[in-house]
GUBA-244078 format. One record per residue: residue in three letters; y, z, x of N, C-alpha, C, O in turn. Coordinates in nm, 2 decimals. Layout:
# GUBA-244078
(ALA (Y Z X) (Y Z X) (Y Z X) (Y Z X))
...
***
This chain:
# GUBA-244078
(UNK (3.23 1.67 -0.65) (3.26 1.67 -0.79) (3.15 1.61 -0.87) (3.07 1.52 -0.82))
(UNK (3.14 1.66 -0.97) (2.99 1.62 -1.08) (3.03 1.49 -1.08) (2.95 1.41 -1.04))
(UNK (3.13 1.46 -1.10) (3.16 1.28 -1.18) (3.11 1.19 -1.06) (3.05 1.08 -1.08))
(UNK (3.13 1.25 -0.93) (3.06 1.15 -0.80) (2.91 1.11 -0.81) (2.85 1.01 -0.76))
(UNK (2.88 1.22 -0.89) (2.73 1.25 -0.84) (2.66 1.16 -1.01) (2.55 1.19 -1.06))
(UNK (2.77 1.04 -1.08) (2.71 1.03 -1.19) (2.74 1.02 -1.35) (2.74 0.93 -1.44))
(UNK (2.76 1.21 -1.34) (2.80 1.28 -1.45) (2.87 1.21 -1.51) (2.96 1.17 -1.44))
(UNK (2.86 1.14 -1.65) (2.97 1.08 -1.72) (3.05 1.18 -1.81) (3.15 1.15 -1.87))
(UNK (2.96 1.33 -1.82) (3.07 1.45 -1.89) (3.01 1.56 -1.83) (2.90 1.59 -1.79))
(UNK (3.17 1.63 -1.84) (3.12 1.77 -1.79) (3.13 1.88 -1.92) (3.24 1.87 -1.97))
(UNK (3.08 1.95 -1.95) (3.06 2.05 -2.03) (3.12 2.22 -2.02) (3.05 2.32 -2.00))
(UNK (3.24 2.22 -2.04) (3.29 2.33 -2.02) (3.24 2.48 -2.08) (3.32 2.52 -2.17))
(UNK (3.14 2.55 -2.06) (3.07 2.63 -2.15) (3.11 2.77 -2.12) (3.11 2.82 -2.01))
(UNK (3.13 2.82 -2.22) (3.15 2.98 -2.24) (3.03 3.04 -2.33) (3.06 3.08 -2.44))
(UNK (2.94 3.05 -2.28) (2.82 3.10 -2.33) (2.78 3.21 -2.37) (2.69 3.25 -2.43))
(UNK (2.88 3.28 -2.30) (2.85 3.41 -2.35) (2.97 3.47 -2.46) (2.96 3.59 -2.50))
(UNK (3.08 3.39 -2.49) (3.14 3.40 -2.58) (3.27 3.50 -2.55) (3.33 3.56 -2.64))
(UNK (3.30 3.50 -2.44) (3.39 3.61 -2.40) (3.52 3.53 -2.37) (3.58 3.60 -2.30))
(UNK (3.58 3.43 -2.40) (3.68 3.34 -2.36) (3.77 3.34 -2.45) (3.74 3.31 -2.57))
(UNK (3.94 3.37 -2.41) (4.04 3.37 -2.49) (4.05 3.22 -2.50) (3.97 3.13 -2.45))
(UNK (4.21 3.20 -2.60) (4.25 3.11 -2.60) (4.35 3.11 -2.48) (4.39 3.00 -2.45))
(UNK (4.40 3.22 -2.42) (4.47 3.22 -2.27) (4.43 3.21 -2.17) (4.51 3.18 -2.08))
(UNK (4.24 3.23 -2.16) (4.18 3.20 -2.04) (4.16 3.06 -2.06) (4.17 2.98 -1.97))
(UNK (4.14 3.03 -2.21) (4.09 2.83 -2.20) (4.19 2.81 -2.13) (4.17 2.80 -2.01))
(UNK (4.37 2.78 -2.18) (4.48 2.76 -2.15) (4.49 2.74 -1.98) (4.50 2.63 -1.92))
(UNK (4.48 2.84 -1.94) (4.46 2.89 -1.81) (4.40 2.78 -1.73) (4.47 2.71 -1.66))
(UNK (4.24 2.75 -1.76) (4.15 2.70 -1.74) (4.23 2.55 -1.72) (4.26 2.49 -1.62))
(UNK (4.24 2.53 -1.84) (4.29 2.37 -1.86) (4.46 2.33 -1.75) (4.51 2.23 -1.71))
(UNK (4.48 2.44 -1.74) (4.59 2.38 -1.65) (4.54 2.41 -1.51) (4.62 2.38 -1.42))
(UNK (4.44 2.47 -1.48) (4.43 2.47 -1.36) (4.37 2.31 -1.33) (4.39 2.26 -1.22))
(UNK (4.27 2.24 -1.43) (4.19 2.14 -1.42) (4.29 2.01 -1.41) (4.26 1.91 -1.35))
(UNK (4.40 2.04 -1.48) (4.54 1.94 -1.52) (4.56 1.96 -1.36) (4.56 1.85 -1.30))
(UNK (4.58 2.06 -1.28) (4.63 2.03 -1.16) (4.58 1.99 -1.07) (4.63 1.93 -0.97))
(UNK (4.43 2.02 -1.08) (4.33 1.91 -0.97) (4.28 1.76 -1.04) (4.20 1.69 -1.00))
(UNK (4.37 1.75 -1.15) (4.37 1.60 -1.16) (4.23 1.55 -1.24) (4.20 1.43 -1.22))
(UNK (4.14 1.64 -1.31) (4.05 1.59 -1.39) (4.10 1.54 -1.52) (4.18 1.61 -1.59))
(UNK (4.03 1.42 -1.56) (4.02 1.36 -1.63) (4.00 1.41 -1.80) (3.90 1.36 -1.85))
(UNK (4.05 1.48 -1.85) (4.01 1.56 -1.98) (3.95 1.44 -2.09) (3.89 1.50 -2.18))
(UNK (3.94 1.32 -2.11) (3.81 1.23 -2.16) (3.70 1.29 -2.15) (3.62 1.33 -2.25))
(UNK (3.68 1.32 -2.02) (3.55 1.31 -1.98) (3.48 1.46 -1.96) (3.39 1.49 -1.89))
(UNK (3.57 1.57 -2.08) (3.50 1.71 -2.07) (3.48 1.70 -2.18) (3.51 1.60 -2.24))
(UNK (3.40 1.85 -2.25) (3.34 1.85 -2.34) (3.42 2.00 -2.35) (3.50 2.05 -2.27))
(UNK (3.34 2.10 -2.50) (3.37 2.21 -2.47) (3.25 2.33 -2.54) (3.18 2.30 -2.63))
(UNK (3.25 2.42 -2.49) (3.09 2.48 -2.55) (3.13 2.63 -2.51) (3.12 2.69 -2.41))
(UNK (3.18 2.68 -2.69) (3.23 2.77 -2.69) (3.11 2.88 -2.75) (3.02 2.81 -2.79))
(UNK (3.08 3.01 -2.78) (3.00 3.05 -2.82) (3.08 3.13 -2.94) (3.20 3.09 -2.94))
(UNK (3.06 3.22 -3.04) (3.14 3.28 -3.13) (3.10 3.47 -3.10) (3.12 3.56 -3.18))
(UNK (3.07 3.46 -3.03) (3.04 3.63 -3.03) (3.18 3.71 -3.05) (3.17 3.77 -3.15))
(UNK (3.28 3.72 -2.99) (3.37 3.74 -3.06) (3.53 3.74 -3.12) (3.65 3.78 -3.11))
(UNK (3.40 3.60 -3.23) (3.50 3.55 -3.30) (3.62 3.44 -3.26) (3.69 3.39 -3.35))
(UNK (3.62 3.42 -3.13) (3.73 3.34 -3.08) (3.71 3.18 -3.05) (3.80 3.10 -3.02))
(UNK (3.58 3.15 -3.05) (3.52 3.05 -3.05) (3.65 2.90 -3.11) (3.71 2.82 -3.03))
(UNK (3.65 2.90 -3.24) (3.81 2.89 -3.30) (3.89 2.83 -3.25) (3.92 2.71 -3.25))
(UNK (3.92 2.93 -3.20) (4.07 2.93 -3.15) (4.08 2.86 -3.02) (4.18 2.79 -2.99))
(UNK (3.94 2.90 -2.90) (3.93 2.83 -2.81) (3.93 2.67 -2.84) (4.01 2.60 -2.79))
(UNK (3.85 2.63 -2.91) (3.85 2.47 -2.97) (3.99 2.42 -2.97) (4.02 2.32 -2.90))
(UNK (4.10 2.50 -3.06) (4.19 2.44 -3.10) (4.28 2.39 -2.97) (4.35 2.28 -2.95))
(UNK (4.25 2.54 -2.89) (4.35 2.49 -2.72) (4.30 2.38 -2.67) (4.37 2.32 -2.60))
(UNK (4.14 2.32 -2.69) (4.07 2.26 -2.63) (4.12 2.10 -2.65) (4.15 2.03 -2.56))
(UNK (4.12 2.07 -2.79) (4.17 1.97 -2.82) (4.33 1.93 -2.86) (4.36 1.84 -2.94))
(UNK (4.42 2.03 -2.80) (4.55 2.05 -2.75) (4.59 1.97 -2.65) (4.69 1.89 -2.64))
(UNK (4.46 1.99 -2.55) (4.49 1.91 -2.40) (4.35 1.83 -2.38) (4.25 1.85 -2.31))
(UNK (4.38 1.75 -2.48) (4.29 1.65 -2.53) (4.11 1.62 -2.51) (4.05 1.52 -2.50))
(UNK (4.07 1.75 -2.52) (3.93 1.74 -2.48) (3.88 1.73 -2.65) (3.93 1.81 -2.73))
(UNK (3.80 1.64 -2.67) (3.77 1.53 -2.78) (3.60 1.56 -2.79) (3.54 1.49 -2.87))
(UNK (3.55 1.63 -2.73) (3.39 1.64 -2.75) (3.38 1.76 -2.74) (3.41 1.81 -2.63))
(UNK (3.31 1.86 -2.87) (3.30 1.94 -2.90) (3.12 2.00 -2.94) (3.07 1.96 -3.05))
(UNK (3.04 2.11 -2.86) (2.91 2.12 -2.90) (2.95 2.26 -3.02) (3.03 2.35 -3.03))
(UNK (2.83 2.21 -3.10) (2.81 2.35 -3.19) (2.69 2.35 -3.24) (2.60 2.28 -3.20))
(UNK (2.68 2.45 -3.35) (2.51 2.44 -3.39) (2.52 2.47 -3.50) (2.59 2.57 -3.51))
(UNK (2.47 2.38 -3.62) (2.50 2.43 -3.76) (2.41 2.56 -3.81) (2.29 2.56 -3.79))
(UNK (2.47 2.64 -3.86) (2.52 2.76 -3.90) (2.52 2.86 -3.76) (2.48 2.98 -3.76))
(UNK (2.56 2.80 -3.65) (2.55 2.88 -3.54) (2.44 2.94 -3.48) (2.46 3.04 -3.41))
(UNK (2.32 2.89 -3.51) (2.18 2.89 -3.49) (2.20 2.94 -3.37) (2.32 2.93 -3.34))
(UNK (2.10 3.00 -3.23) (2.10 3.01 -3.09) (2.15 3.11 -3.06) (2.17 3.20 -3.14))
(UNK (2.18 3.13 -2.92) (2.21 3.20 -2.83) (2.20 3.21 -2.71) (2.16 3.11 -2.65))
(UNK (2.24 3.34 -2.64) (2.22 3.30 -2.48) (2.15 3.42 -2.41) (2.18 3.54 -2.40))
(UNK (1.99 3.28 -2.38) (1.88 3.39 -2.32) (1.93 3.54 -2.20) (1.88 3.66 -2.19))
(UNK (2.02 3.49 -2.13) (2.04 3.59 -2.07) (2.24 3.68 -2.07) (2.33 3.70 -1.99))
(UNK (2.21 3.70 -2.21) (2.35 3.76 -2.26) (2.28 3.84 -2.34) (2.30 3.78 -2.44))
(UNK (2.20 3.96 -2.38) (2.15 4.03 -2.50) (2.28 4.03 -2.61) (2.40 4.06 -2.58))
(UNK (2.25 4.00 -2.68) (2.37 4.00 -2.84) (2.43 3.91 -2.83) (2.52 3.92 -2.91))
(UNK (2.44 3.77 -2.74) (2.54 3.68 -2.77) (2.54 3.63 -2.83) (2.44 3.57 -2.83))
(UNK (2.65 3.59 -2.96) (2.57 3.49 -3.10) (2.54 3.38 -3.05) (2.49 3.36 -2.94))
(UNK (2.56 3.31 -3.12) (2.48 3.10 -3.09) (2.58 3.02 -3.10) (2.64 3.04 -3.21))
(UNK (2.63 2.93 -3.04) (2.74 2.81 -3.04) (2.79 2.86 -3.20) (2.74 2.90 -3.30))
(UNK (2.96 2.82 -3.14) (3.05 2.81 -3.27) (2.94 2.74 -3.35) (2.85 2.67 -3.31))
(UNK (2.96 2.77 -3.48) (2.90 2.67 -3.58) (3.00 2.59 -3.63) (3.12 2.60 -3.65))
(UNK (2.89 2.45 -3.65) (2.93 2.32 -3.73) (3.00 2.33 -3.80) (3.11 2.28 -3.79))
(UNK (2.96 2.40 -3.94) (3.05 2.39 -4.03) (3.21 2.45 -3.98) (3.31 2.38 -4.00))
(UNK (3.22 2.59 -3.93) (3.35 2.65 -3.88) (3.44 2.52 -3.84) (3.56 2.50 -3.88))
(UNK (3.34 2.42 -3.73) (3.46 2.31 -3.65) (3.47 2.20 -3.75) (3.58 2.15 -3.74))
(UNK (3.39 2.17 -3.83) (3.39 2.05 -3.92) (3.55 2.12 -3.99) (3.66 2.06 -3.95))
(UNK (3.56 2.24 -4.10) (3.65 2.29 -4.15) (3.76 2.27 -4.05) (3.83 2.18 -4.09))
(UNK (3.79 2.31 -3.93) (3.89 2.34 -3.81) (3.95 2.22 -3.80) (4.07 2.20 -3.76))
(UNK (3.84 2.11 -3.84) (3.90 1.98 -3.83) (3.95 1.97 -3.90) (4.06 2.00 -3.88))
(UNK (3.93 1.92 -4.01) (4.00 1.89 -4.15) (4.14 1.95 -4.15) (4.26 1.90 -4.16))
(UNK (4.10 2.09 -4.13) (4.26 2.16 -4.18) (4.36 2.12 -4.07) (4.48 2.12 -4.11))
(UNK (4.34 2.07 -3.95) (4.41 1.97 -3.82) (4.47 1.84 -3.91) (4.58 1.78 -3.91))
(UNK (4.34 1.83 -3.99) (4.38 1.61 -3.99) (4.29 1.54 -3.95) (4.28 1.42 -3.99))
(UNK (4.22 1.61 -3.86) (4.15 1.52 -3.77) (4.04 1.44 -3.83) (3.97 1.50 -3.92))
(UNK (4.01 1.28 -3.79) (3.93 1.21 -3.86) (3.75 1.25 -3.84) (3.72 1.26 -3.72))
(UNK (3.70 1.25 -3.87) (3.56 1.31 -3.79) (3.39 1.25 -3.86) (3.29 1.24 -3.79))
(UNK (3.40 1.21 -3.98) (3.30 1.15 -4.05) (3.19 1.22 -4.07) (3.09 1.16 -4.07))
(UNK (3.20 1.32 -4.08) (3.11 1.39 -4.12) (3.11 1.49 -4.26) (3.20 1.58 -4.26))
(UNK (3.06 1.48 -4.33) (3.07 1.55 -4.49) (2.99 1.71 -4.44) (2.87 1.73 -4.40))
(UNK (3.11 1.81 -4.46) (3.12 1.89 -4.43) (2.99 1.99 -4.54) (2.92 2.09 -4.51))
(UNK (3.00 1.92 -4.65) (2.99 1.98 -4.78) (2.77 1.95 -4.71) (2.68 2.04 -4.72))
(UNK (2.76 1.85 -4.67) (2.62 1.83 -4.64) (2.59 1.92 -4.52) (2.48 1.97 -4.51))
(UNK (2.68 1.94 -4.43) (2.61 2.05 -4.32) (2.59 2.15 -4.33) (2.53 2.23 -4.26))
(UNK (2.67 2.18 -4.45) (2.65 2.37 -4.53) (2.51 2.37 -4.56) (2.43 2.46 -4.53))
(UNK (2.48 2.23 -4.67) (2.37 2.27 -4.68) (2.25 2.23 -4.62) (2.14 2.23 -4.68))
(UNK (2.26 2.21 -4.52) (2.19 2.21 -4.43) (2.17 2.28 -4.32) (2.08 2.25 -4.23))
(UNK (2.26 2.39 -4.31) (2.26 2.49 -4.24) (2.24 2.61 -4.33) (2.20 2.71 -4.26))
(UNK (2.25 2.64 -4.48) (2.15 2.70 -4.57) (2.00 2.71 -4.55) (1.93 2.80 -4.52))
(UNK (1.98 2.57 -4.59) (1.81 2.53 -4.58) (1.79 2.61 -4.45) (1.74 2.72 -4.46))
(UNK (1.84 2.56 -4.31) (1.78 2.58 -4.22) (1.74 2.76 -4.16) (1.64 2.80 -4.12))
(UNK (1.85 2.81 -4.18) (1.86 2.94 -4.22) (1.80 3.05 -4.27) (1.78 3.16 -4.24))
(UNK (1.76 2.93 -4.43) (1.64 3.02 -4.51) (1.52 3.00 -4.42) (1.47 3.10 -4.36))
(UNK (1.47 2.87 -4.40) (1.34 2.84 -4.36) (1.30 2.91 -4.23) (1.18 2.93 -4.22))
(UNK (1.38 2.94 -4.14) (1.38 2.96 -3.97) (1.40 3.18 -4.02) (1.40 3.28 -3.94))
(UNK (1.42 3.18 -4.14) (1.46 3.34 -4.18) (1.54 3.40 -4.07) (1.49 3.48 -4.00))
(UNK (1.73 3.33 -4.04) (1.76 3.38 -3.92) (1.91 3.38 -4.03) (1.94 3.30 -4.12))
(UNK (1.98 3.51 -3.97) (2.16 3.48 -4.07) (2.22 3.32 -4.03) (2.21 3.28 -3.91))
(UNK (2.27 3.26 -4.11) (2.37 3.18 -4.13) (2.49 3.24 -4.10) (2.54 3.32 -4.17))
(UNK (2.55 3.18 -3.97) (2.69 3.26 -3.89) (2.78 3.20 -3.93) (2.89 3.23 -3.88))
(UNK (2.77 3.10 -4.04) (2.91 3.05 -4.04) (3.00 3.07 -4.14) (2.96 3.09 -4.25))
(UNK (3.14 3.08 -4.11) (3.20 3.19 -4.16) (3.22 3.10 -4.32) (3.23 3.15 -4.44))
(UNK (3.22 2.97 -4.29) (3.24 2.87 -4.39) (3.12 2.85 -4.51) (3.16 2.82 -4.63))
(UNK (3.00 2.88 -4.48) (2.93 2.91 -4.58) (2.86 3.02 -4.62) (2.74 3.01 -4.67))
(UNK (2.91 3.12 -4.60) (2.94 3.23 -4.65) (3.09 3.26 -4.76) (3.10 3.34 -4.85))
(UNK (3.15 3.19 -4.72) (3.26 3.21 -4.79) (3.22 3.16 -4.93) (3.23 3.23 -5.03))
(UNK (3.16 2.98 -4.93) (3.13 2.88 -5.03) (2.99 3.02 -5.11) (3.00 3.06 -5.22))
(UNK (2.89 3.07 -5.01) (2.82 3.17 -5.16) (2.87 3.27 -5.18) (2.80 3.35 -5.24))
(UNK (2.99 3.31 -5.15) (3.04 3.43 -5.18) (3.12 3.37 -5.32) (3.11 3.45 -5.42))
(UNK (3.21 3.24 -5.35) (3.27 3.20 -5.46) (3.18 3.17 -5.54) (3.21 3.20 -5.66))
(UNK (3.02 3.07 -5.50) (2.95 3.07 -5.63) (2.91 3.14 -5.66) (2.91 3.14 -5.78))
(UNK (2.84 3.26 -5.60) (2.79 3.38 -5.69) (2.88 3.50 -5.73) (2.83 3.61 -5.76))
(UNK (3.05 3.46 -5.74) (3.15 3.52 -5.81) (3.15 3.43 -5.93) (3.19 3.49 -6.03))
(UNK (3.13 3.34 -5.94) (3.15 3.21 -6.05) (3.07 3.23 -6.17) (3.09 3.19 -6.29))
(UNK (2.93 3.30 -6.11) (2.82 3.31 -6.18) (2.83 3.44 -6.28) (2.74 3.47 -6.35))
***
């Protein structure tokens, strides 16, 4: 077991983005029955399609509390051709909130910082969350 060898987390990754919320489920009860510690996982969903989400939400159902992402879902996976890049920040920041969940981070500053980053790096901004925010200001305008 990783944890023997050290590991103080293990990182559950779906990298190539192909993971229901029935296989997380699945997953998590098989881990519930060999007795791992859910503190000490993490979860590393990808958004290719689209379920990224929903996996989180099973995730922190059965209490896994450490979540990777990349704001505006920057990345991908070298050996997946087309897989998009980690859920994005902003998506889980939002996923939070609408939960309850306490989290400390100003959502409103990672948009735009995953704008900036977006423009500068000339790569799409994946997140469904700011897209949404310029689709209202340039209706407003």
């Amino acid at each position: 077991m990783l944890f023997d060898l050290g590991c103080y987390e293990v990182s559950l990754g779906d990298t190539i983005g192909i993971g229901t919320p029935e296989s997380a489920q699945k997953l998590f009860d098989t881990l519930r029955e060999d007795g791992y510690n859910f503190e000490m996982l993490a979860s590393h969903f990808h958004a290719t399609y689209d379920r990224a989400i929903e996996n989180l939400v099973v995730s922190l159902a059965n209490g896994v509390s450490v979540i990777d992402s990349s704001v505006s879902g920057i990345g991908g996976c070298p050996y997946a051709k087309g897989a998009s890049g980690n859920v994005p920040t902003e998506d889980v920041l939002y996923m939070l909130d609408l939960l309850g969940v306490e989290h400390g981070v100003s959502l409103e500053k990672v948009i735009e910082t995953g704008d900036y980053i977006s423009k500068e790096i000339a790569v799409p901004n994946q997140s469904s969350i700011t897209l949404e925010d310029l689709q209202l200001t340039a209706e407003r305008k």
